[in-house]
DSSP file (Angstrom, degrees, kcal/mol; ACC not computed):
  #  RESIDUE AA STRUCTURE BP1 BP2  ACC     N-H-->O    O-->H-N    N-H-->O    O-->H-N    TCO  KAPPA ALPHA  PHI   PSI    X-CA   Y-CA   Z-CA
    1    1 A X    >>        0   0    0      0, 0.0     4,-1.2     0, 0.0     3,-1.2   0.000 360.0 360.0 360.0 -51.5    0.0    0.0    0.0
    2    2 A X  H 3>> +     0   0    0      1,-0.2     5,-2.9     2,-0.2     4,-1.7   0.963 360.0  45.9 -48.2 -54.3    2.8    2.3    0.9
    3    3 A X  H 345S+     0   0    0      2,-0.2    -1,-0.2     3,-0.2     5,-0.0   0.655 105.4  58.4 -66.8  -9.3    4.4    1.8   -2.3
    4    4 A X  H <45S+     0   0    0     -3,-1.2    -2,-0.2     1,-0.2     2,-0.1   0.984 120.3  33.1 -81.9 -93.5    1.3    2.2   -4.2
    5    5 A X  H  <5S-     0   0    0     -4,-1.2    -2,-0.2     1,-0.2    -1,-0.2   0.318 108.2-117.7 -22.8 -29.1    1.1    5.5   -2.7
    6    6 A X  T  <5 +     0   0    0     -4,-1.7     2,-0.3     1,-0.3    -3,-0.2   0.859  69.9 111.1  73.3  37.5    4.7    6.7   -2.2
    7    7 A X  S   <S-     0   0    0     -5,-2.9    -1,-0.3    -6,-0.2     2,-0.3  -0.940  79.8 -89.7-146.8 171.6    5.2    7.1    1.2
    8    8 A X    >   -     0   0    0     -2,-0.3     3,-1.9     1,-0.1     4,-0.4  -0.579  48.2-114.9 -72.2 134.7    7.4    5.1    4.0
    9    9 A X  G >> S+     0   0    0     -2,-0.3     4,-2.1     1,-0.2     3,-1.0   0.900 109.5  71.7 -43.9 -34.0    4.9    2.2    5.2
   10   10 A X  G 34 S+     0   0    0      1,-0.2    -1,-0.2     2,-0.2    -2,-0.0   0.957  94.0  50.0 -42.0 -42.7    5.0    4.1    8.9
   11   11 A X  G <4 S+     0   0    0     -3,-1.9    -1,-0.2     1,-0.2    -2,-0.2   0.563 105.8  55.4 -94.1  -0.3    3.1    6.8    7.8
   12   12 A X  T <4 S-     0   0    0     -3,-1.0     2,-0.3    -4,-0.4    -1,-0.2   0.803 133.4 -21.0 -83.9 -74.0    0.6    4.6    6.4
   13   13 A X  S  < S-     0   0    0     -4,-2.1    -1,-0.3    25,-0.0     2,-0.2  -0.936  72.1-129.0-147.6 130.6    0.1    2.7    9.7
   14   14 A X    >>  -     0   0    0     -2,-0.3     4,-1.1    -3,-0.1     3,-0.9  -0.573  30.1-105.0-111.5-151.6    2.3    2.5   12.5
   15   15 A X  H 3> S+     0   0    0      1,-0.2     4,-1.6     2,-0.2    -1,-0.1   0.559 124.6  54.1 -73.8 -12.8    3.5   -0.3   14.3
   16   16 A X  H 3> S+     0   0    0      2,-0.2     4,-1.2     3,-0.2    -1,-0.2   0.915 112.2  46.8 -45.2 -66.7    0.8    0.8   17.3
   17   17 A X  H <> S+     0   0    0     -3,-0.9     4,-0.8     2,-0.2    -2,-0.2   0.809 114.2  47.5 -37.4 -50.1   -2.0    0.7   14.6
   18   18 A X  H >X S+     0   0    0     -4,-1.1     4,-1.7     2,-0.2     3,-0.8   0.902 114.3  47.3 -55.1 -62.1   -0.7   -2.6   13.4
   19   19 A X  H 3X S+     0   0    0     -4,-1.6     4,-1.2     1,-0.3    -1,-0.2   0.622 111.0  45.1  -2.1 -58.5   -0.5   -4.0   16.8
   20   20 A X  H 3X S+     0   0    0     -4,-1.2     4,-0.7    16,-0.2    -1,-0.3   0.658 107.8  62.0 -95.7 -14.4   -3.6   -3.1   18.1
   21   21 A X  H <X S+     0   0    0     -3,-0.8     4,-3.4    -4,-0.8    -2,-0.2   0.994 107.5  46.3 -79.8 -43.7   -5.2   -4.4   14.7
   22   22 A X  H  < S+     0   0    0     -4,-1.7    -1,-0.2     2,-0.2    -2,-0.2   0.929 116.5  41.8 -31.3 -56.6   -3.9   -7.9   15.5
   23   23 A X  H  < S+     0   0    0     -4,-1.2    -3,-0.2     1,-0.2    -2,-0.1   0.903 125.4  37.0 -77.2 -87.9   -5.1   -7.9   19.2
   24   24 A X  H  < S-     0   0    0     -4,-0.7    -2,-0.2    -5,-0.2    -3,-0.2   0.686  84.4-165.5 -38.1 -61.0   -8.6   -6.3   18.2
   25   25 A X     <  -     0   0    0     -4,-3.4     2,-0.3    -5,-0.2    -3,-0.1   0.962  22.3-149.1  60.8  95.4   -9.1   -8.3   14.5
   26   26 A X        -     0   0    0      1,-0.1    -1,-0.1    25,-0.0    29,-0.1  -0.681  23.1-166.4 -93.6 160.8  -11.8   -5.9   13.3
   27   27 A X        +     0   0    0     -2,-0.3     2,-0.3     1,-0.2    -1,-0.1   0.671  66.4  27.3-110.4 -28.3  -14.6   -7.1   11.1
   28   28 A X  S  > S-     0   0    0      1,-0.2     4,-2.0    23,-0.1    -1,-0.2  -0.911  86.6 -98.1-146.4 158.5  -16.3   -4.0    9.8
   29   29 A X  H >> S+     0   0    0     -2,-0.3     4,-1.9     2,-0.2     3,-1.1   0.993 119.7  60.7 -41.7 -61.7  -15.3   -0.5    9.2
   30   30 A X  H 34 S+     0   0    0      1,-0.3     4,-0.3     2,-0.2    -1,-0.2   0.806 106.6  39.7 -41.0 -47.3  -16.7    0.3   12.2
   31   31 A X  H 34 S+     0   0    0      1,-0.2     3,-0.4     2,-0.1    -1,-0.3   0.658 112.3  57.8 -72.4  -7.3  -14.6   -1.7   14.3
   32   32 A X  H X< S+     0   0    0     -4,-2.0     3,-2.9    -3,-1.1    -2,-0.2   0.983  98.9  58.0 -63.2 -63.5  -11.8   -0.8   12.2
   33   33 A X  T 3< S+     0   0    0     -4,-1.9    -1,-0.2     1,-0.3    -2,-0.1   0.566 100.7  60.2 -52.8 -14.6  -12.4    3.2   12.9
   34   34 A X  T 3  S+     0   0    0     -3,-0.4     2,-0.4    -4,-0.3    -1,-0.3   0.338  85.8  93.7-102.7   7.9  -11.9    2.5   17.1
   35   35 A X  S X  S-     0   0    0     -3,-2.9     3,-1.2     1,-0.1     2,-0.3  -0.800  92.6-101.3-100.4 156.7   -8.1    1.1   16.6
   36   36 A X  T 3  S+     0   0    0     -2,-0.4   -16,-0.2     1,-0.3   -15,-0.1  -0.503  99.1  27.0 -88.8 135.1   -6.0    3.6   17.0
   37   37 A X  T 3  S+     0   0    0      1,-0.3     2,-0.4    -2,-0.3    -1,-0.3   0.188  86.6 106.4  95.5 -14.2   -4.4    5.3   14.3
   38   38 A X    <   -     0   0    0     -3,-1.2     2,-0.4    -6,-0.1    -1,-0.3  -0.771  49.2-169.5-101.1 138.6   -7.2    4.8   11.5
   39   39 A X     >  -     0   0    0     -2,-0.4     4,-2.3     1,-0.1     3,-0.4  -0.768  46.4 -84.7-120.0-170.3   -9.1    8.1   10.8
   40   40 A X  H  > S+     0   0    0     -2,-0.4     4,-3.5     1,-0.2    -1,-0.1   0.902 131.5  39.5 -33.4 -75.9  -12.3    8.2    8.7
   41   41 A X  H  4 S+     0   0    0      2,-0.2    -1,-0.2     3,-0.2     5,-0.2   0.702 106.8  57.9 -66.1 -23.2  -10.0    8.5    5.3
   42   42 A X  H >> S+     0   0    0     -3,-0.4     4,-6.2     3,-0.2     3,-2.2   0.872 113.2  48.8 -74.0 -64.7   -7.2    5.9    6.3
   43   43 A X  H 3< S+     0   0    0     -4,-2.3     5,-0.2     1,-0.2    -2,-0.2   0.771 113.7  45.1  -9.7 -87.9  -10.7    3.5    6.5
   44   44 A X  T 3< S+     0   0    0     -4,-3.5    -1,-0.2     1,-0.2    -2,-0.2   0.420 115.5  44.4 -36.3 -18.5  -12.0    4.7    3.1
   45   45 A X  T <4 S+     0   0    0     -3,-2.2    -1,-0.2    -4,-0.1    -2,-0.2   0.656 134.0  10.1-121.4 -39.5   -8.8    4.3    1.3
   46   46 A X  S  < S+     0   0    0     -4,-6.2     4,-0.5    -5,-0.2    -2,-0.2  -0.018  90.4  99.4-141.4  52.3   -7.6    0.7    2.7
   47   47 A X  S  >>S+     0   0    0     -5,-0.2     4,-1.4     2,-0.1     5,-0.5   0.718  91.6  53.3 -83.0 -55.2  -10.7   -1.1    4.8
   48   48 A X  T  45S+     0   0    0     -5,-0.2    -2,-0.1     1,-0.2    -4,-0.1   0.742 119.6  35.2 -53.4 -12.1  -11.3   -3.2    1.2
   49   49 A X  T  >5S+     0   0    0     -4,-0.1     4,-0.8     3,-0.1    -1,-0.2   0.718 128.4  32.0-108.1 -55.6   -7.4   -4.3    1.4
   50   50 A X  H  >5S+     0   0    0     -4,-0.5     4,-1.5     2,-0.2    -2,-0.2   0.621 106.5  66.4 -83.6 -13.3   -6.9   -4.7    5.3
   51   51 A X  H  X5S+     0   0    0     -4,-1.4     4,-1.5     1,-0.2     3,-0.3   0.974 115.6  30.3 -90.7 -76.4  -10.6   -6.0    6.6
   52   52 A X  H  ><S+     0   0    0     -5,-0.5     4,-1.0     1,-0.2    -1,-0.2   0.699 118.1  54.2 -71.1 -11.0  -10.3   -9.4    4.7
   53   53 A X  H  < S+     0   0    0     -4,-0.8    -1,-0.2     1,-0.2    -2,-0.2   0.910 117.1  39.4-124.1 -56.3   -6.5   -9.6    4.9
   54   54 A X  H >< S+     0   0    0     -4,-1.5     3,-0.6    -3,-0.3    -1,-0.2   0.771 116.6  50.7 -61.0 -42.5   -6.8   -9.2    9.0
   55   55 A X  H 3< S+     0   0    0     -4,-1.5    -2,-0.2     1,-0.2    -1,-0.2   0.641 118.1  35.6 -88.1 -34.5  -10.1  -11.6    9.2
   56   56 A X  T 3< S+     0   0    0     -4,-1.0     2,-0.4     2,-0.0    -1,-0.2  -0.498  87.8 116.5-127.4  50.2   -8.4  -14.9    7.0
   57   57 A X    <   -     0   0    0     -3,-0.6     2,-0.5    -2,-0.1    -4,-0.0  -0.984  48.5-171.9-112.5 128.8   -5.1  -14.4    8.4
   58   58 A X        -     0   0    0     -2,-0.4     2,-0.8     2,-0.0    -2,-0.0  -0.806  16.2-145.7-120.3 154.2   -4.1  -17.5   10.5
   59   59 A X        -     0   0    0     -2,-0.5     2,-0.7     1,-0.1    -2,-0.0  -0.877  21.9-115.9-119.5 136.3   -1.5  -17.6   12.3
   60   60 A X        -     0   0    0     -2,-0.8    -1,-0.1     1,-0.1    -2,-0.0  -0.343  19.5-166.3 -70.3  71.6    0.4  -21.1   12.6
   61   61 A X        +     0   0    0     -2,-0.7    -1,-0.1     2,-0.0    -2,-0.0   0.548  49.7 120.5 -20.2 -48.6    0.3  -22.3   16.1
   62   62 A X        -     0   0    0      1,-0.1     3,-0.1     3,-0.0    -2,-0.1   0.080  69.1-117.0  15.4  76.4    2.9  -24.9   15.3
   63   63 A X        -     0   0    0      1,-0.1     2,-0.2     2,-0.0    -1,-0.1  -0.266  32.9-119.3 -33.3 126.5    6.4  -24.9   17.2
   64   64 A X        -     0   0    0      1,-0.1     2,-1.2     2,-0.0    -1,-0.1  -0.511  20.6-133.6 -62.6 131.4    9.3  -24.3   14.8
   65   65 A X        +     0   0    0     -2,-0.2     2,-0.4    -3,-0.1    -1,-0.1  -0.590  38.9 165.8-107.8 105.1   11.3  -27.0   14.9
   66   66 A X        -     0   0    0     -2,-1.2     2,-0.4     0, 0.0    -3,-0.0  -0.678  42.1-114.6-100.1 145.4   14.6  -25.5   15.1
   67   67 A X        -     0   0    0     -2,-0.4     3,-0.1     1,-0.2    -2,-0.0  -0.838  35.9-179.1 -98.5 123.5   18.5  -27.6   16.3
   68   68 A X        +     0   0    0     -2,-0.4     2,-1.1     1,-0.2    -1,-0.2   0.362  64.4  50.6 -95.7   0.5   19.1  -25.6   19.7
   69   69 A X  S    S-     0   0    0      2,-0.0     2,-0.8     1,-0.0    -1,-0.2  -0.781  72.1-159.2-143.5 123.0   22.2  -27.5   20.2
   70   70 A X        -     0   0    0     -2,-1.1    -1,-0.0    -3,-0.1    -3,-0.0  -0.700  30.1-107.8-114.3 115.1   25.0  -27.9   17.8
   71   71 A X        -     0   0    0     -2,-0.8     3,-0.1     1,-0.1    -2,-0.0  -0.035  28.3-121.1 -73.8 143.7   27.4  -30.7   18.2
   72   72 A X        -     0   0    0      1,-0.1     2,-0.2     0, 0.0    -1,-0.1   0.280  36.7 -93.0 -82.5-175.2   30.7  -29.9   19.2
   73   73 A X        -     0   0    0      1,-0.0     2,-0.3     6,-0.0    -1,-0.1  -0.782  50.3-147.5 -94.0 143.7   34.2  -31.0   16.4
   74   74 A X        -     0   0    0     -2,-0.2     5,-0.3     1,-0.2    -3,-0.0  -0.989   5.3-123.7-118.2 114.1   35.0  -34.1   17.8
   75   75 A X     >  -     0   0    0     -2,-0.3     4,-0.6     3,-0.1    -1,-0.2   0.377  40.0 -99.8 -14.4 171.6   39.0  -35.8   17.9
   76   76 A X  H  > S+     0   0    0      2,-0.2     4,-1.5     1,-0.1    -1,-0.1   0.699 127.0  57.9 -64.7 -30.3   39.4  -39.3   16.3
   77   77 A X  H  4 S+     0   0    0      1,-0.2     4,-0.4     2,-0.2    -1,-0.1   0.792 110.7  42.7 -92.7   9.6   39.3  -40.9   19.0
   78   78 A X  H  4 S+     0   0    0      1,-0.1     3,-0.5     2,-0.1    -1,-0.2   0.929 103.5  60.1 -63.0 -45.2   35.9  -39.4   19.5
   79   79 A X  H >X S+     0   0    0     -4,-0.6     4,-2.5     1,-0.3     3,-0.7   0.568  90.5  82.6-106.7 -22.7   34.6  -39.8   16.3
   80   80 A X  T 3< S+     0   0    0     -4,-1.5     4,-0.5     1,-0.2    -1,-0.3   0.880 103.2  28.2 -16.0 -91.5   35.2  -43.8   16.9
   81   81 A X  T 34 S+     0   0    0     -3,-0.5    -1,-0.2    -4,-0.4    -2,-0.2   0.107 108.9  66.2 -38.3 -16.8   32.2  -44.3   18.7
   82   82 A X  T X> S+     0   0    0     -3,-0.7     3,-3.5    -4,-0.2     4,-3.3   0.819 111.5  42.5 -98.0 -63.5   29.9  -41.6   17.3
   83   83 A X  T 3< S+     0   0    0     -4,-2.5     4,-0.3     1,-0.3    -2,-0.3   0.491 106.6  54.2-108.2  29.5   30.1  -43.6   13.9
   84   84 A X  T 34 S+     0   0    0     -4,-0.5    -1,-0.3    -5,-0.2     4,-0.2   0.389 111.2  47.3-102.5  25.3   29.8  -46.7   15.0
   85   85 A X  T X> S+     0   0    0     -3,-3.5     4,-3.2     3,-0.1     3,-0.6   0.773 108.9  55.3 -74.2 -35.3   26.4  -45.4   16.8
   86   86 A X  H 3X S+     0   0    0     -4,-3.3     4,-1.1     1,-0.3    -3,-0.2   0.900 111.6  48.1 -70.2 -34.4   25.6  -43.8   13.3
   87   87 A X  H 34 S+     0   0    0     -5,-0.4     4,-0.5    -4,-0.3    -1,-0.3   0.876 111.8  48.1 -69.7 -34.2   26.1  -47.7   12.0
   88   88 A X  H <> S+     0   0    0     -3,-0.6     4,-2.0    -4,-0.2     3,-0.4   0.963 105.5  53.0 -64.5 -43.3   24.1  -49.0   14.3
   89   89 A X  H  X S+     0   0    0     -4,-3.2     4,-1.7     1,-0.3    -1,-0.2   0.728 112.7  46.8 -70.0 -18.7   21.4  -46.7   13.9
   90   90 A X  H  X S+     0   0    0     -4,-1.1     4,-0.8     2,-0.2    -1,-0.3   0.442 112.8  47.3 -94.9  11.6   21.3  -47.5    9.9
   91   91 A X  H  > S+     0   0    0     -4,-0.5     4,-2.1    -3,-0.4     3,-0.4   0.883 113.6  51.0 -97.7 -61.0   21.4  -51.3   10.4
   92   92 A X  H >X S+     0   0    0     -4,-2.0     4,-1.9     2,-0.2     3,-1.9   0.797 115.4  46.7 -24.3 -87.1   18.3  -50.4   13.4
   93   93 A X  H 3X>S+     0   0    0     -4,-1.7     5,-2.5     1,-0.3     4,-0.8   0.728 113.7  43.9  -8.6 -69.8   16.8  -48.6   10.4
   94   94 A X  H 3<5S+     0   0    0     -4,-0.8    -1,-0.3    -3,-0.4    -2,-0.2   0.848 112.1  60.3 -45.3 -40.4   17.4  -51.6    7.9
   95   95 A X  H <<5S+     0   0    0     -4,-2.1    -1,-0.2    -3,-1.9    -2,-0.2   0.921 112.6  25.4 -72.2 -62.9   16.3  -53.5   10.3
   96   96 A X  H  <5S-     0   0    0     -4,-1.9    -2,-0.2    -5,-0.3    -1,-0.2   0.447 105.5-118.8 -99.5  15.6   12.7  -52.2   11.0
   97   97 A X  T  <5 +     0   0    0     -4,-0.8     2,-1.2    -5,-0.3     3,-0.2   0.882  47.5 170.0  41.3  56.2   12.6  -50.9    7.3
   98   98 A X    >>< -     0   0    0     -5,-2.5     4,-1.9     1,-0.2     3,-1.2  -0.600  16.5-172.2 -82.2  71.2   12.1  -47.2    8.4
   99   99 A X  H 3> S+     0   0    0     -2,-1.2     4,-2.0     1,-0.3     3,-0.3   0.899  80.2  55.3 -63.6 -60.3   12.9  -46.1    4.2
  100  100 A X  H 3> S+     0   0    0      1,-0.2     4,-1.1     2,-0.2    -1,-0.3   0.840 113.3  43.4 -30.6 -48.4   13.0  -42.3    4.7
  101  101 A X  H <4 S+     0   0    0     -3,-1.2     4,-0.7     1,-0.2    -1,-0.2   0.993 113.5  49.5 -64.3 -39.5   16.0  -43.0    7.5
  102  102 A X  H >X S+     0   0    0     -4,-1.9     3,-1.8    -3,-0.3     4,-1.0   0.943 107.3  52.8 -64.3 -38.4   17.7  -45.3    5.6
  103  103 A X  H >< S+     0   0    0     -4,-2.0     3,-2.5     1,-0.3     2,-2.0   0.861 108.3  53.7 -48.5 -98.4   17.7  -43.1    2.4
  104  104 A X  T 3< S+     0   0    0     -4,-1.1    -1,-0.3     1,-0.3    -2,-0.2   0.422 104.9  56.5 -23.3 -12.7   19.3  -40.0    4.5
  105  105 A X  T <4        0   0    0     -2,-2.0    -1,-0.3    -3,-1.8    -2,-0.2   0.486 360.0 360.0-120.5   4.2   22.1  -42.1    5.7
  106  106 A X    <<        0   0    0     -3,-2.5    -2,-0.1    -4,-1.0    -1,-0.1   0.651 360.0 360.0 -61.0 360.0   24.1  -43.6    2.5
């Protein structure tokens, strides 16, 4: 919208407006005109863009599944024992014909 217009997206709405539209999710102009920051004319000029956009936005509840923990360089005579777990774990694999692991570990 800002760029359709020319102006910085702050001056458009700021992050207060934005903010309060999340927490509030208004449905109609009208409840659109009581969040702070929308005047009469902001309404008129982007309720037909921001109304549905705000109303069918879902937000994915999901936990991200992120690696918190990153495993440290290991010696040789670490690294012994780490791949014969990693062998064990594709023979395990083989074993109970898990195809997705076994694919990932050739």
């Amino acid at each position: 919208m800002a760029k359709k217009i020319g102006k910085p997206a702050f001056t458009v709405f700021s992050n207060k407006t934005l903010e309060e539209s999340v927490r509030v999710k208004p449905k109609t102009n009208k409840e659109l005109l009581k969040i702070y920051g929308i005047s009469q004319k902001k309404c008129e000029a982007y309720s037909i863009s921001i109304l549905p956009f705000i109303v069918n936005f879902k937000v994915n509840s999901e936990p991200k599944l992120t690696q918190k923990y990153t495993f440290p360089k290991l010696n040789n005579q670490e690294l012994k024992p780490c791949d014969a777990l990693k062998k064990l774990r594709l023979q395990i694999a083989n074993d109970v014909s898990f195809p997705f692991f076994r694919a990932n570990q050739k």
